[in-house]
C-alpha positions in Angstrom: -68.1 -44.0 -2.5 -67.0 -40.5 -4.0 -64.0 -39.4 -6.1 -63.3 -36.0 -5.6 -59.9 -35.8 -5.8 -57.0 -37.9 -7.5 -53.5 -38.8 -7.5 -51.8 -39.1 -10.5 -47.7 -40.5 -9.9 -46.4 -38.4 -13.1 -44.8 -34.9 -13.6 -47.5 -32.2 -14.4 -48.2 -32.2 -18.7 -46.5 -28.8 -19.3 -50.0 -27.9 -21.1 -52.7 -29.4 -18.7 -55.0 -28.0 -21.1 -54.0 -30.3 -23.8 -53.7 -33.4 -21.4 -56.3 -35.9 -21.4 -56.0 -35.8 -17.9 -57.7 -32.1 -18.1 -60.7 -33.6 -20.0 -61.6 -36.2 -17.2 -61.2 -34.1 -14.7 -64.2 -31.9 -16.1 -66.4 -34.7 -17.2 -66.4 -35.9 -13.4 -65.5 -32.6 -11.7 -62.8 -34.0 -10.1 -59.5 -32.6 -8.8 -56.3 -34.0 -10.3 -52.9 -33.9 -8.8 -49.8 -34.4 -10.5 -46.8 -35.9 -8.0 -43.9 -38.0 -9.3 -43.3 -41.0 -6.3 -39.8 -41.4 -8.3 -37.2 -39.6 -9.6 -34.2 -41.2 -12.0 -31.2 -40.5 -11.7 -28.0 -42.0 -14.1 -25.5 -44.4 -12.6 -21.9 -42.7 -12.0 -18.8 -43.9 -13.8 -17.3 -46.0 -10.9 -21.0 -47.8 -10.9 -20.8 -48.2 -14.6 -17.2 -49.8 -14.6 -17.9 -51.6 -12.1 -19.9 -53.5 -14.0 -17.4 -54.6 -16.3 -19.3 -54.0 -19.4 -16.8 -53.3 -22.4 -19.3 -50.6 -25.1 -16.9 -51.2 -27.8 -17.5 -55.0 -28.1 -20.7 -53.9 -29.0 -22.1 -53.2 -32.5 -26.0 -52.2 -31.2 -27.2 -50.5 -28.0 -31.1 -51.6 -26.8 -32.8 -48.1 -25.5 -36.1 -48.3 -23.9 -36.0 -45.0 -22.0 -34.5 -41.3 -22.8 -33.2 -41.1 -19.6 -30.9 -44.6 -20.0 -29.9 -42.6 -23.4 -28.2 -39.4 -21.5 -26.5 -41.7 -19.2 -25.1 -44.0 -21.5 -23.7 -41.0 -23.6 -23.2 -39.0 -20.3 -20.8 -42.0 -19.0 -19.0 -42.8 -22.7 -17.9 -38.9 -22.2 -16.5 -39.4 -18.8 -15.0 -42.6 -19.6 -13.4 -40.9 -22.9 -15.1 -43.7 -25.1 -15.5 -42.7 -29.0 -18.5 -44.6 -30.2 -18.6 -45.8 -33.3 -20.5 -44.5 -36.6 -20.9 -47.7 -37.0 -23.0 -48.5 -33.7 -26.4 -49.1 -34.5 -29.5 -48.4 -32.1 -32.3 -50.0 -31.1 -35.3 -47.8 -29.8 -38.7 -48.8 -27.7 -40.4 -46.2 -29.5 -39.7 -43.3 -31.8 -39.5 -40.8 -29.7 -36.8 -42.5 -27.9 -35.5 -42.6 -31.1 -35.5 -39.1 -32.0 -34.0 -38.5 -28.8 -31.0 -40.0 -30.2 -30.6 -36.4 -32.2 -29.4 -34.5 -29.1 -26.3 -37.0 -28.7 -26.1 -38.3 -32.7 -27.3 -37.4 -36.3 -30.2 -39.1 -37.2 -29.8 -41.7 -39.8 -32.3 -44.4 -40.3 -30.2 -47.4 -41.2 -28.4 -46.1 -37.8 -31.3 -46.2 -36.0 -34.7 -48.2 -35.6 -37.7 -48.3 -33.4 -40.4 -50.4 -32.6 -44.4 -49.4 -31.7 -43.3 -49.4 -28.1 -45.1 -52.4 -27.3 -43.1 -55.4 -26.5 -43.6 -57.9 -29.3 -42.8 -55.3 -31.9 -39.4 -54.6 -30.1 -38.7 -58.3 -29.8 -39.4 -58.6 -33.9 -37.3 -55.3 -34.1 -34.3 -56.7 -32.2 -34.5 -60.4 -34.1 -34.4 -58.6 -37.4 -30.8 -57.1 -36.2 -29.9 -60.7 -34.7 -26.3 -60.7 -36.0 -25.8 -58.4 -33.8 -24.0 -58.0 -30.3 -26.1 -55.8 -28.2 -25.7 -53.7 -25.4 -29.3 -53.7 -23.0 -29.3 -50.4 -21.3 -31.8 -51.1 -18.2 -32.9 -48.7 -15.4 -33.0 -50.4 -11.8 -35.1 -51.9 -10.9 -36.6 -53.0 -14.7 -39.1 -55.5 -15.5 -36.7 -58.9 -16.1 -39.0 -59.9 -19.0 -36.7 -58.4 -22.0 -33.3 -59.9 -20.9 -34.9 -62.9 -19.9 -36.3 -63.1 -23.3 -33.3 -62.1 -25.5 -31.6 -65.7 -23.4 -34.1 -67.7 -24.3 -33.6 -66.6 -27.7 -29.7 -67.0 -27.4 -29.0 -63.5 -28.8 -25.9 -62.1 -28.1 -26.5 -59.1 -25.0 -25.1 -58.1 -22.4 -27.1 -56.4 -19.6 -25.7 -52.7 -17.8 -27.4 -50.6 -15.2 -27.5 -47.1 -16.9 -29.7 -45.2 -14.3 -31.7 -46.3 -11.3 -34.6 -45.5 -9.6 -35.0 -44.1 -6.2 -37.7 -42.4 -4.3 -38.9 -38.6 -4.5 -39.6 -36.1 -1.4 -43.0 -36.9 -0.5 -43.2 -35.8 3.0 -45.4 -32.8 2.6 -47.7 -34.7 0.8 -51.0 -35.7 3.3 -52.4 -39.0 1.5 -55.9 -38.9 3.2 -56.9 -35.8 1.0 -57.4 -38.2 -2.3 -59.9 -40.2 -2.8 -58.1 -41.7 -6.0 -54.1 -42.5 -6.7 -52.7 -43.4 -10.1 -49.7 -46.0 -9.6 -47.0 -46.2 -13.0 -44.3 -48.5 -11.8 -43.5 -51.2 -9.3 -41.4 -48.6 -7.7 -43.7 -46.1 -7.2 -46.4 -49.2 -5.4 -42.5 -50.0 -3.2 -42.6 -45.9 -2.4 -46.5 -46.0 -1.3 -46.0 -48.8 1.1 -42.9 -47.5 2.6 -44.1 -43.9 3.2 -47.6 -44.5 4.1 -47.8 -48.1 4.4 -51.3 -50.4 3.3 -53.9 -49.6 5.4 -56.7 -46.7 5.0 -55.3 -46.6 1.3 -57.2 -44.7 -1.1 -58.7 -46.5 -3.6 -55.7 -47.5 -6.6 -55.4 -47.8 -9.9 -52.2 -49.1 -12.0 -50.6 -49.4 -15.1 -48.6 -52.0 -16.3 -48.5 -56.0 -15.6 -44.7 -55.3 -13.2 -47.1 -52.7 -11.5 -50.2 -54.5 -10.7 -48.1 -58.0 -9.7 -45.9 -55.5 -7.1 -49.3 -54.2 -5.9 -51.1 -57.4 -5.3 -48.1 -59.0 -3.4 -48.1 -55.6 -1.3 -51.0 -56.6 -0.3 -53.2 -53.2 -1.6 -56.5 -54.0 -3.5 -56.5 -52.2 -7.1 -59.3 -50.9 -8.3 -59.0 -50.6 -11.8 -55.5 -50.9 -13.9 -54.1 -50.7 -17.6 -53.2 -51.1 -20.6 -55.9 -53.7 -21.2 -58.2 -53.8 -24.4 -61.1 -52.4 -22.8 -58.0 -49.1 -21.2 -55.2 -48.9 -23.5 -54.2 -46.2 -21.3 -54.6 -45.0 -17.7 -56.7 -42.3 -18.5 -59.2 -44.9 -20.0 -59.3 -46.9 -17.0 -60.0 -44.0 -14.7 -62.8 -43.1 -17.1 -64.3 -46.2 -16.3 -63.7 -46.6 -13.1 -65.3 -43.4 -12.2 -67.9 -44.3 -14.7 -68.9 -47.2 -12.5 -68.6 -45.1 -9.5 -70.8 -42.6 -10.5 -73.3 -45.2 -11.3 -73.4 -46.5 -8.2 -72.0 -49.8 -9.4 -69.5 -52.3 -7.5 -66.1 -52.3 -7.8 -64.0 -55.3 -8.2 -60.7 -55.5 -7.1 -58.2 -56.4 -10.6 -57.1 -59.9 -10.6 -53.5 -60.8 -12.1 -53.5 -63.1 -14.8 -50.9 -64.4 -16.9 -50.5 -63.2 -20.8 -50.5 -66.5 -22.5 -50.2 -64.7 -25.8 -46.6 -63.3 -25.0 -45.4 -66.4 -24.0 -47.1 -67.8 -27.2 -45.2 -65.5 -28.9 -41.8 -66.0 -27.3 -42.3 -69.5 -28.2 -42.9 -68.9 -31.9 -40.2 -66.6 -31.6 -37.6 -69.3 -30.5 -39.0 -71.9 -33.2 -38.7 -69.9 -35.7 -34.7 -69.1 -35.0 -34.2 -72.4 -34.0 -35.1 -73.2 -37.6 -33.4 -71.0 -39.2 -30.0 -71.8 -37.4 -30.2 -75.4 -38.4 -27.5 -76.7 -40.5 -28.6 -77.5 -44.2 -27.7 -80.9 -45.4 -25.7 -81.4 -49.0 -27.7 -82.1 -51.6 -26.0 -85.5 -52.0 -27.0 -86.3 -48.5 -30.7 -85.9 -49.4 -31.0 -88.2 -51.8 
């Protein structure tokens, strides 16, 4: 097997000098081509009020993405809704955070942000737990953070702020790579419905929601990320072309279940269970 060429489902870096992405492809001599499978694209205001979502009974909005942040602000303008200076904001990471600036000022006690992984947003989000929170979500969206904000009977409710549909790809002939680069589940949904599962190029993912969708599609992956040994899907295209280089065989990724974020939903769930408990009078306890 040779990699010559690869697929990579992102926007071109604006500096593809400076991208890591630059750097493998001259340690391997291999072509890299930048094609987004999916473009996103905010939810109009009929498709927002439709979902019957009031923002004002909400004290804290739950961002995960910039583009969820220009819709929700986008729609609040062409609903005529004054948000509060009171709102507070939850971000995935801090540059989601400093996104905020373009709609807001900036004020820390305003706004917080987690690591970007997901535990450190769950602990972010339980420190704020008097809260009633607003989830902005893209469609489709991984179900794992509002199905983990119910089992830990926050208060949230769930809106559609931007979904996900499928990018112009028809002058794109798939047999020229030898190599594609899969983000989302939505881009693995795109593959399959353009080009379909067979004679694939060999594939690589990134993501848990991305490697699950590719599995059930039916498409062997190759290698995938974040894992400890690949944090990050440069990483596991190092290595995979590492092992192709040294004539090695490749092993198609195998989905397993992360028993330590279920671990730590649990601990999660104890731990406000314990604190919500009522505490007896002293009288009672003696």
């Amino acid at each position: 097997m040779k990699v010559k060429s690869v697929l990579v489902s992102q926007p071109k870096p604006a500096i593809i000098e400076k991208s890591p992405f630059f750097e493998l492809s001259r340690k391997y001599d291999v072509e890299i081509t930048f094609q987004p499978f999916i473009r996103v694209v905010g939810v109009s205001l009929k498709e927002f009020r439709a979902q019957r979502v009031e923002v004002l009974n909400h004290t804290a909005v739950i961002f995960t993405s910039r583009t969820t942040v220009d819709s929700f602000f986008h729609v609040c303008e062409e609903a005529r809704i004054t948000i509060p200076e009171t709102m507070k904001y939850i971000c995935q990471t801090e540059a989601v955070a400093l996104y905020l600036q373009k709609y807001i000022v900036y004020r820390k006690r305003k706004i917080s942000f987690a690591d970007g992984s997901f535990t450190s947003l769950i602990e972010l989000i339980i420190k704020h737990k008097e809260e009633k929170f607003l989830l902005a979500l893209s469609e489709p969206h991984k179900p794992e953070l509002p199905e983990t904000l119910a089992k830990l009977k926050l208060a949230f409710d769930p809106v559609i702020l931007a979904r996900t549909v499928a990018a112009d790809l028809e002058h794109m002939h798939l047999p020229d790579y030898d190599l594609l680069a899969l983000y989302s589940p939505t881009d693995v949904k795109t593959l399959v419905e353009k080009f379909g599962t067979k004679e694939l190029p060999a594939v690589a993912v990134f993501g848990e929601g991305t490697l699950r969708a590719a599995i059930e599609a039916g498409i062997p992956v190759s290698a995938n990320a974040p894992t400890p040994e690949a944090p990050s899907m440069v990483k596991a295209l190092d290595i995979f072309l590492q092992k192709v280089l040294n004539g090695e065989e490749i092993h198609p990724v195998e989905l397993s279940v992360d028993s330590q974020k279920e671990e730590f939903i649990r601990s999660q769930q104890h731990k406000l269970a314990k604190k919500s408990r009522p505490r007896r009078p002293a009288s009672e306890s003696k």
